[in-house]
N, C-alpha and C positions, 0 to 999 in steps of 0.2 A: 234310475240314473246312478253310475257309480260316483262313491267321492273320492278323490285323490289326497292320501294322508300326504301332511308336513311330516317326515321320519325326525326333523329338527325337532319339531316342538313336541313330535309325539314322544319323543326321549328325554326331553328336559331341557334340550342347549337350543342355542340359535348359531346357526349359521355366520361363519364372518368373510370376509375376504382375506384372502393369507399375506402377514407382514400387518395386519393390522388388530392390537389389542380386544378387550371386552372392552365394547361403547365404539368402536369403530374408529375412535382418530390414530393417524398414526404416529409411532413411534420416531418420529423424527428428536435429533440432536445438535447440541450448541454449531457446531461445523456444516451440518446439513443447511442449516439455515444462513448462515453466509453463504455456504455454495447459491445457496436461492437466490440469496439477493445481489451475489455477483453474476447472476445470470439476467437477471430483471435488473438492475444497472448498467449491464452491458447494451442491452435490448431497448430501454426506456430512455438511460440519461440520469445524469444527476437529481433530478427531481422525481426519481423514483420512491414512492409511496410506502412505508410499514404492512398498508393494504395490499397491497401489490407480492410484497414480500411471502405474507404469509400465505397468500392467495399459490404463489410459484411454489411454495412449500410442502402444500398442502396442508395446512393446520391454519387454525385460528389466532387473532392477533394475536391474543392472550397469551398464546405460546409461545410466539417472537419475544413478547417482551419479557416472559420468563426464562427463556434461553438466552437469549443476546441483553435485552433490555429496548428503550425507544431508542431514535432518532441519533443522539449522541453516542448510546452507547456501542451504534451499529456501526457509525463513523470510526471510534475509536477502534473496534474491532479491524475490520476492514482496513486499515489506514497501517496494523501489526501486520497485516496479509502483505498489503502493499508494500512497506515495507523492509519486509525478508527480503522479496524479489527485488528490490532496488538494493539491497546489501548485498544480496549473491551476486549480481550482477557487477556490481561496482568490484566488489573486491574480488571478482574474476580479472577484473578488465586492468587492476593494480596489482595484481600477483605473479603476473609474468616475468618481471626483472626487481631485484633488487631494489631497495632507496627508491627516491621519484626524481620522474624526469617529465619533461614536458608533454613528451607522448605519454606516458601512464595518467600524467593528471588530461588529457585530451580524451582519453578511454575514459575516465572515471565518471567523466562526464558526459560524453556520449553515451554511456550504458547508463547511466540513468535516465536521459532524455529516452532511450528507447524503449526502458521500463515506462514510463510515461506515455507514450506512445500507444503503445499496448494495452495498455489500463488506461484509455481515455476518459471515458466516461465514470472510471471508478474511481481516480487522481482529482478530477473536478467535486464527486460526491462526497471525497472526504475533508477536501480544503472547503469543502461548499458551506451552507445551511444559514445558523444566526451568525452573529459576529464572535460571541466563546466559541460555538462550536470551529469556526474556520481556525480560529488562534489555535483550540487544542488540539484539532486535527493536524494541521500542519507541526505545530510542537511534535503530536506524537510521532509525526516519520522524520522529523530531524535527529527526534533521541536514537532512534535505532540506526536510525542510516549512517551515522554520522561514526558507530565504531570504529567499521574499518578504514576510514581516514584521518581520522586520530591518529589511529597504533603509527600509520605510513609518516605522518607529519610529525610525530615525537622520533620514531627513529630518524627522518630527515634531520631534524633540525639540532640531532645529537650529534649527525654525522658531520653538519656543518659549523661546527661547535660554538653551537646560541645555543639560547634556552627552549628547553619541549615544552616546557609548561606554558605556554600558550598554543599547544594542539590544540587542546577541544576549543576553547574559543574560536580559532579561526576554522578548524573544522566543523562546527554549528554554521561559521559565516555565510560557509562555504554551500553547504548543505541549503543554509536558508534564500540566499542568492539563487540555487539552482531551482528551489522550487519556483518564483518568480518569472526566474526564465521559461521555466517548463509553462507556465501557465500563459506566457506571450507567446513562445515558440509553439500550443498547439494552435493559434491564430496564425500558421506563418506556412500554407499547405508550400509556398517554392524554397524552405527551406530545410537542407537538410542536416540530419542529427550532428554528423563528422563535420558538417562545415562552422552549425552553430558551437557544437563545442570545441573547436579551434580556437573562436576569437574570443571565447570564454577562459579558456586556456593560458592566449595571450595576453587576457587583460590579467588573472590574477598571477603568472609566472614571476611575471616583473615586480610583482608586490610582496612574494613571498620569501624571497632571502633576506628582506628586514633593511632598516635603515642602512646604509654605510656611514664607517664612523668618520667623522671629518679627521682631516690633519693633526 
């Protein structure tokens, strides 16, 4: 009976699948592994698993939590993702004219409800979890979002000659107000982004030129 040589072992190597190291795991990286688990977030829901993560990854825990870290750290991550696309968006939706005006701050805010929108389930998993994690989570897309309506409110409120330096305040306000909304307005399937951020719009328009000064 003939026997069929291993040519692998008769030469001294073994066989791997291609894209994958000696020992078989693969090469996966800090970014790959968000992409994972913004896929398994998409797919599962807020209460998607580390397990789950690493499992979409292909790799073991181990290596989530040495790329990203646990639970918090992957919120935090995620939450920089999220984000960027709620800054580009917003300060798309504020760059069209000059100063602000009611319609820019109506856009500012509708693009970010629609950022939300889209990132359903990944808006929910980063404000989600213990009660630090939903504070830092949340903190952490106020810090970034909050940029470019700053710069628009310190130039407003230059033009209107008061003081700027109450931009970031009221731009934080602003920022943390919309997260709120975002989280009642995705319970709200008959209502829509342009309609909710109008009367968003209308509520802070009238608050934002400041006291008038009496007689």
């Amino acid at each position: 009976m003939k026997q069929t040589v291993d040519m692998g072992k008769a030469s001294g190597t073994t066989t791997r699948r291609p894209g994958r190291p000696v020992g078989g795991q693969l090469e996966v990286g800090r970014e790959q592994v968000l992409d994972a688990a913004e896929r398994v977030i998409a797919r599962e829901g807020a209460g998607a698993s580390i397990d789950a993560v690493a499992h979409e990854a292909g790799v073991t825990k181990p290596i989530v939590y040495d790329r990203v870290g646990g639970r918090a750290d992957l919120a935090d991550a995620l939450a920089e993702r999220l984000s960027d696309r709620m800054v580009s968006a917003s300060a798309a939706a504020i760059a069209t004219e000059p100063g602000l005006t009611r319609e820019s701050l109506t856009r500012f805010i509708q693009a970010s409800l629609e950022v939300v929108g889209r990132n359903r389930n990944l808006f929910l998993y980063v404000t989600g979890g213990t009660t630090d994690q939903t504070a830092l989570g949340r903190l952490k897309l106020a810090e970034r979002s909050t940029t470019p309506m700053t710069s628009v409110l310190a130039q407003w409120r230059t033009g209107q000659g008061q003081d700027p330096d109450v931009a970031q305040a009221w731009a934080f306000g602003i920022v943390g107000m919309l997260q709120m909304v975002s989280l009642w307005w995705l319970t709200q399937d008959e209502r829509p982004a342009d309609v909710v951020a109008a009367q968003i719009a209308d509520l802070l328009w009238h608050g934002l030129p400041g006291a008038i000064p009496g007689p």
